[in-house]
N, CA, C and O of each residue as an XYZ file, in Angstrom:
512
protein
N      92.388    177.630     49.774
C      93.716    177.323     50.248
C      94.240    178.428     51.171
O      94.714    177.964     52.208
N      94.285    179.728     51.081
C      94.615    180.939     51.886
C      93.990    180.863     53.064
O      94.685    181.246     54.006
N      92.559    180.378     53.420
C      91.732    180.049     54.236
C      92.263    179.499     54.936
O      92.212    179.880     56.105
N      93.138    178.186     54.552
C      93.414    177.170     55.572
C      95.135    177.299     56.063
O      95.743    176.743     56.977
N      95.529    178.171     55.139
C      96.915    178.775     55.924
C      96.983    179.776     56.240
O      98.077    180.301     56.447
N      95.732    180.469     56.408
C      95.500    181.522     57.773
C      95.641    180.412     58.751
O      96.634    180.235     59.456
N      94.675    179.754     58.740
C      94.069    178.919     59.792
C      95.426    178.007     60.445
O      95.508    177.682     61.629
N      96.254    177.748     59.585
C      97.173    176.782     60.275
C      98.594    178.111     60.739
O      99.419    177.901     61.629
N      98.559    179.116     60.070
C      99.180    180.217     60.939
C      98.779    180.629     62.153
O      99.444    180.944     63.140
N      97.657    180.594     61.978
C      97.095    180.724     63.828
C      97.455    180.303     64.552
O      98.001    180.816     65.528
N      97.145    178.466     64.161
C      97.461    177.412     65.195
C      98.729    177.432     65.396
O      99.175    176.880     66.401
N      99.587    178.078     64.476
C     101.184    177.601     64.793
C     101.583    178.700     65.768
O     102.424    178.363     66.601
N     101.066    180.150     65.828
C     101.527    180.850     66.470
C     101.051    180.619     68.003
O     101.704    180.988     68.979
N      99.994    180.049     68.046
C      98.920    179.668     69.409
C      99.603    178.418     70.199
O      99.632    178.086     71.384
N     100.231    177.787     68.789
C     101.375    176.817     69.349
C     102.390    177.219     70.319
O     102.406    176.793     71.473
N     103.149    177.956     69.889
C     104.415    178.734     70.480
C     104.112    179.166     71.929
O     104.646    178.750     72.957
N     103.147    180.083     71.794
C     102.133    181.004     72.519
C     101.875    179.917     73.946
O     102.489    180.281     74.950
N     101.241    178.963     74.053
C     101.162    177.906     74.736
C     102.119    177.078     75.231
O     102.135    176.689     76.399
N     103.093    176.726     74.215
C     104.409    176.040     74.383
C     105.186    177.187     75.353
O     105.739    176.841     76.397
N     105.173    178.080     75.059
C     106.059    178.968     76.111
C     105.008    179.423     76.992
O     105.612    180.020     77.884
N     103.892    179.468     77.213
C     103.017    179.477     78.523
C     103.092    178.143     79.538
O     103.120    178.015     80.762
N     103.109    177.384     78.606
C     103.257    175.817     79.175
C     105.037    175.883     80.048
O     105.159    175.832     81.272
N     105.771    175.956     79.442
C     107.194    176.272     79.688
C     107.665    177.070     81.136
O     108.642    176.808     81.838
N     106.427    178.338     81.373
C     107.199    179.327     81.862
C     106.172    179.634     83.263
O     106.342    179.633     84.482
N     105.252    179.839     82.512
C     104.355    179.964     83.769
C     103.489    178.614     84.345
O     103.228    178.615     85.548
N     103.216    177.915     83.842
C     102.668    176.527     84.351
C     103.974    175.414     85.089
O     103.630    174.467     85.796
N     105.153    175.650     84.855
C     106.312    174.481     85.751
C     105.674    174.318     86.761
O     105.301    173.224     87.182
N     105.394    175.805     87.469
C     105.205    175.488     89.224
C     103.943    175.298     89.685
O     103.873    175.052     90.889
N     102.815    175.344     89.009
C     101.837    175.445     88.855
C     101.274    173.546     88.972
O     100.521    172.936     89.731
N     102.154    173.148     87.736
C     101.432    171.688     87.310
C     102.375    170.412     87.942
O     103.511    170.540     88.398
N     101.804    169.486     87.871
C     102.792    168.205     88.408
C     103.308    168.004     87.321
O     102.644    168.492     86.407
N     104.586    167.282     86.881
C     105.334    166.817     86.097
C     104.749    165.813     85.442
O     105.327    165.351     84.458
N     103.642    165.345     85.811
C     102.815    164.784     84.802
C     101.460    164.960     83.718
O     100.934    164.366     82.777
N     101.271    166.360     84.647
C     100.469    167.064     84.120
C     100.924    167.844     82.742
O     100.484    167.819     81.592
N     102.434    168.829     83.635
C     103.439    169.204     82.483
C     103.498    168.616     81.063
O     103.163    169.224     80.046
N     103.956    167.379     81.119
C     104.223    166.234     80.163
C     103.122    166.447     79.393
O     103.196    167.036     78.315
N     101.957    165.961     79.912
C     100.587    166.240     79.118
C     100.352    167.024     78.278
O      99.932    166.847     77.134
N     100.764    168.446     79.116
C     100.671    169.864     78.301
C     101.126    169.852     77.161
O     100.438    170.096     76.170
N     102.716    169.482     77.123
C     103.827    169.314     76.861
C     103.159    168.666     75.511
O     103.149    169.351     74.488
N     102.614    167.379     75.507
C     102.128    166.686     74.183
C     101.081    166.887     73.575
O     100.810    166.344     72.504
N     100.205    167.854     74.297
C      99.556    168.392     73.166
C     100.461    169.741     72.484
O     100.427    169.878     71.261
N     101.069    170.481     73.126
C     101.701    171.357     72.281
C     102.436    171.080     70.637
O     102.328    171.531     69.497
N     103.524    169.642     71.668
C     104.154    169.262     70.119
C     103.290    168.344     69.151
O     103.732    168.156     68.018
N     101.845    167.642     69.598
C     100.964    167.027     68.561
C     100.664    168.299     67.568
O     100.956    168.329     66.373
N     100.028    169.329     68.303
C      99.737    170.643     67.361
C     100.717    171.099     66.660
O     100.452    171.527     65.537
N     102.060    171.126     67.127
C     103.386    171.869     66.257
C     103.059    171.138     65.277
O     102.460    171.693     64.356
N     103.434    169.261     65.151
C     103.290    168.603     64.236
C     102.160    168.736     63.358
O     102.581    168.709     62.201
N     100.997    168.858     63.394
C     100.208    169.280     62.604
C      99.663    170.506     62.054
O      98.759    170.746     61.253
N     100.294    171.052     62.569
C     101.030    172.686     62.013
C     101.545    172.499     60.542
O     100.986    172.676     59.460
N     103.017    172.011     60.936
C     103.344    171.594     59.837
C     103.200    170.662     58.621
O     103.683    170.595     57.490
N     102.239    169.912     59.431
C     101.857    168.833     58.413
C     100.274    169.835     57.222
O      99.909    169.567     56.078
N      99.825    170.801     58.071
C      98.795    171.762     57.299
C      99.854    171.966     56.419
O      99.937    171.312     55.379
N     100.920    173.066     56.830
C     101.764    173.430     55.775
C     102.065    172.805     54.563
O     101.771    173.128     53.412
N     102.550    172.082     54.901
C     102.653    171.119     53.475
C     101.349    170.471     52.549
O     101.300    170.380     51.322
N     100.527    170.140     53.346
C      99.390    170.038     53.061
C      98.528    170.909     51.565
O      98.191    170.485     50.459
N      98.432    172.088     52.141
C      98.101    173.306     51.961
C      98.820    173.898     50.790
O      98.258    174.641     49.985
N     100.353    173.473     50.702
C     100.945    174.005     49.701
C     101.009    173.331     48.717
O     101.214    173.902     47.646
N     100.864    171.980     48.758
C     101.271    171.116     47.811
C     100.000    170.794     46.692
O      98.878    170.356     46.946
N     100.557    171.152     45.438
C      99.906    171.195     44.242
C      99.563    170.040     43.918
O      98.824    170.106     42.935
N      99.772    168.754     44.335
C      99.534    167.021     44.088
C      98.335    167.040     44.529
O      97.979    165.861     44.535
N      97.618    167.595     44.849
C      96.209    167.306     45.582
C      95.173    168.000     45.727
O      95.086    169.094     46.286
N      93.938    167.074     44.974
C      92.670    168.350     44.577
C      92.446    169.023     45.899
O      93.056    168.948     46.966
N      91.374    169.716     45.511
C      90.996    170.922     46.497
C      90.209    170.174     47.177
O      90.547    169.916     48.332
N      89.175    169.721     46.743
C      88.434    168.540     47.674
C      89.354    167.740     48.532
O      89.155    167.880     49.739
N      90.215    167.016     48.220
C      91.922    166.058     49.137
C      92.032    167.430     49.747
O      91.353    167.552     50.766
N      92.415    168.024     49.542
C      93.392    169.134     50.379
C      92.289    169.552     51.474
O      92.539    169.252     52.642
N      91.141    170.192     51.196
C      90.011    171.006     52.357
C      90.289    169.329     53.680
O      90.841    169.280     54.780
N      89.463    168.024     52.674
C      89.297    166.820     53.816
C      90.536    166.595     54.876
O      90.351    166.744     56.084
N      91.594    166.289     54.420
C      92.803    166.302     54.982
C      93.287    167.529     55.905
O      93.961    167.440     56.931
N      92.602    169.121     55.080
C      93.048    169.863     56.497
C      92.117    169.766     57.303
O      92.570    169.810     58.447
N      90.753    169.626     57.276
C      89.629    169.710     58.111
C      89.738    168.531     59.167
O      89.604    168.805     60.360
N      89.952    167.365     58.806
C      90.497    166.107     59.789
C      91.811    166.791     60.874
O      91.812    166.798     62.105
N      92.782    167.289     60.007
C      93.677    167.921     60.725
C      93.207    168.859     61.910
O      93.533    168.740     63.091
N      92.515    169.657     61.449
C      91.662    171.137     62.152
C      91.561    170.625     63.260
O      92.405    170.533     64.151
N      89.935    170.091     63.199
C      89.670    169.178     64.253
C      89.983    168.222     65.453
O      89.637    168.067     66.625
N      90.770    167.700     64.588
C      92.102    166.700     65.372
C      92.729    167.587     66.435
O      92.713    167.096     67.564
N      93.312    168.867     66.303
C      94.361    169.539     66.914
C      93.195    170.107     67.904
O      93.551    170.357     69.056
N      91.798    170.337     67.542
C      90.755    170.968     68.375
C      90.585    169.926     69.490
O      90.764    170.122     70.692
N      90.367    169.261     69.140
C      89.593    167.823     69.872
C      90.742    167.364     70.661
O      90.539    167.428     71.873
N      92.261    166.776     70.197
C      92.970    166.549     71.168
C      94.095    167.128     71.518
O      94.777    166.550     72.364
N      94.572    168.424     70.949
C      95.689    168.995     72.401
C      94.290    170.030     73.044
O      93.948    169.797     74.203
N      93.609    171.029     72.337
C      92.472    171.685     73.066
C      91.404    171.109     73.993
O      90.608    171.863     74.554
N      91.372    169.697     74.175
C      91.105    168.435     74.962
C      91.865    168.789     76.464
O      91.485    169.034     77.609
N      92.810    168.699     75.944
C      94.468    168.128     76.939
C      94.533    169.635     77.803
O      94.679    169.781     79.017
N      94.421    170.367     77.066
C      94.962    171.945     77.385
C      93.415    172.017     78.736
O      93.429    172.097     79.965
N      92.641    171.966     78.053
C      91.362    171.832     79.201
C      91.408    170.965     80.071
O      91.075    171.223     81.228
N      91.660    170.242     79.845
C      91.753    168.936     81.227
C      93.172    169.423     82.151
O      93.048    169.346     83.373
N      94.282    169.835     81.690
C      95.801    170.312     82.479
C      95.125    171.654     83.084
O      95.069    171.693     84.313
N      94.638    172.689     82.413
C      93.928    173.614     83.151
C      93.043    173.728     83.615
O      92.799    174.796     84.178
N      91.937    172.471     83.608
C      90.857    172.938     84.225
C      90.491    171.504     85.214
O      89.332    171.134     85.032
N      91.062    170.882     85.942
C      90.969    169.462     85.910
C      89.521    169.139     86.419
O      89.025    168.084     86.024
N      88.882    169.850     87.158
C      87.251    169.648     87.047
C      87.121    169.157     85.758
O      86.886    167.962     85.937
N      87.134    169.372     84.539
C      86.684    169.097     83.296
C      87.103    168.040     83.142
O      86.279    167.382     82.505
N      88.041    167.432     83.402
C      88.543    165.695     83.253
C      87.673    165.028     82.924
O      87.444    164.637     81.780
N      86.921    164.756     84.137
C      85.869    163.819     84.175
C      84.887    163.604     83.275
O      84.337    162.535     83.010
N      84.617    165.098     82.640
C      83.536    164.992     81.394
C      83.871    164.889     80.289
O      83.147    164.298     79.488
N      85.311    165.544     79.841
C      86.021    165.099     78.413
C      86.887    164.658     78.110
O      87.835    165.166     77.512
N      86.707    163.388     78.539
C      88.119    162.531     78.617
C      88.277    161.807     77.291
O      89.262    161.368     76.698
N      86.915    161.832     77.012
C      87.144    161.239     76.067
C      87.013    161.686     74.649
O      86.649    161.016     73.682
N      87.421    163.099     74.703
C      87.198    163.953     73.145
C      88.869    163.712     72.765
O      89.282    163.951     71.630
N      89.754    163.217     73.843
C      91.131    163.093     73.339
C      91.606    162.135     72.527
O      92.685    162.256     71.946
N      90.780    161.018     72.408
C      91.215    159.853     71.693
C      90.145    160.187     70.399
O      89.924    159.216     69.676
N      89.577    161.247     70.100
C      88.818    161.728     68.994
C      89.108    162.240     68.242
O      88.541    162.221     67.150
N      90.344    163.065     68.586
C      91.152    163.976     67.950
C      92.548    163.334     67.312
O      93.325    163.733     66.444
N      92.511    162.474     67.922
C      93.852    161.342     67.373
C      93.181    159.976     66.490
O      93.580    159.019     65.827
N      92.203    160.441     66.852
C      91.335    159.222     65.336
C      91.262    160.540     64.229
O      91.860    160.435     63.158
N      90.808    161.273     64.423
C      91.023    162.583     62.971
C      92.159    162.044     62.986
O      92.445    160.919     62.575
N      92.994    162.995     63.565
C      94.593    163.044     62.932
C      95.016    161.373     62.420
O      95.513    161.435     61.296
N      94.980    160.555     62.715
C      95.265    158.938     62.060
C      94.285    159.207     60.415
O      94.793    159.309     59.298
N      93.183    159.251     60.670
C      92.565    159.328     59.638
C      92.581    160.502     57.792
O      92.278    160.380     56.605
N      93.146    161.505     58.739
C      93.906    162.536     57.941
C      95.479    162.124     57.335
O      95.830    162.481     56.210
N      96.195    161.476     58.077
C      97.160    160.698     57.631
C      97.126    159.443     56.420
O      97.719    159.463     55.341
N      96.101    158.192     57.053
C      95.554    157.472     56.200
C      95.025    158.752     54.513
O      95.426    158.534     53.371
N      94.322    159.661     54.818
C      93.640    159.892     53.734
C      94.742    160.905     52.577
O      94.442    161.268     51.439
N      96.098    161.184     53.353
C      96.827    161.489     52.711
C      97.702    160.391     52.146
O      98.369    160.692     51.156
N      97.789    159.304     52.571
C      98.547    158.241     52.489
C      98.075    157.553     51.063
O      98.843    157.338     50.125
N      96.468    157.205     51.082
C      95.981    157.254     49.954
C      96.263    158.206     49.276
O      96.640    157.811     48.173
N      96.272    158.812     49.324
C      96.077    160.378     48.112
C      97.628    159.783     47.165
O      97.802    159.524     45.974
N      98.488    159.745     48.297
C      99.531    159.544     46.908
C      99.654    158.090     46.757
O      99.998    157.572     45.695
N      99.416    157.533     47.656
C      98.765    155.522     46.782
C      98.465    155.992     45.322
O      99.161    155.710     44.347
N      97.348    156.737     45.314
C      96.497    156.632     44.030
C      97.406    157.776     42.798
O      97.294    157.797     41.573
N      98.226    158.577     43.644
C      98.861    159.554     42.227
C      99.713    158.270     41.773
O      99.513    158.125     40.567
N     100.773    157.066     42.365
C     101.636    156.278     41.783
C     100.960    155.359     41.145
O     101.645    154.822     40.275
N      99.845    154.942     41.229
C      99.621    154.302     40.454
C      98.888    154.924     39.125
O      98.912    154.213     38.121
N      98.280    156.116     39.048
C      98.032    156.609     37.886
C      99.114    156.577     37.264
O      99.245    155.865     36.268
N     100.464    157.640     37.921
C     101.137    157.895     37.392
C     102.273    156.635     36.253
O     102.765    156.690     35.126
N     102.235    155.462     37.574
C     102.972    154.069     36.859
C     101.853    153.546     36.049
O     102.209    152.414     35.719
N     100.220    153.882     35.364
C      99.341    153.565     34.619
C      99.664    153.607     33.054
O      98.799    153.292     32.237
């Protein structure tokens, strides 16, 4: 568990870190649609920042649930704002990984689903 809220402290600070790189030095740099782009992978990662957090802290869920759910998460935030962030900065790269972005948002759906279950199955033990 400490493992993975190092790990989601990172991402949150790398968040910021980016979000105000994105903000300050990229305006004049990027088209306003590019921006935008940036822009949504930053706040997909904030969001799953916090969604580690809770994740991570919460005692409802074995260690096995908890590692799967952050590791889908992990990934997810790797695959599609670190996707996005490469393609806004590097747009040569477009062409070849366009499609690791809709990979990273099948994790993250799937990390959702597998938390979604997780407490499906505590209410019904619990109403058992």
């Amino acid at each position: 568990m400490h493992k993975n809220l190092t790990i989601t402290s990172v991402l949150g600070a790398l968040t910021i870190i980016l979000g105000a790189f994105g903000a300050h030095a990229l305006k004049e740099t990027l088209t306003i649609d590019q921006l935008n782009s940036f822009e949504t992978a930053v706040r997909y990662q904030m969001y799953h920042v916090i969604a580690l957090l809770f994740v991570n802290t919460y005692t409802g869920f074995s260690e096995s649930k908890r590692k799967q759910i952050s590791w889908l998460f992990f990934i997810g935030v790797l695959l599609f704002s670190g996707s996005i962030y490469v393609i806004q900065l590097t747009p040569v790269a477009a062409k070849s990984i366009w499609f690791v972005t809709p990979l990273g948002g099948l994790l993250f759906v799937l990390g959702w689903i597998l938390m979604g279950l997780s407490f499906l199955k505590k209410k019904s033990i619990i109403n058992s």
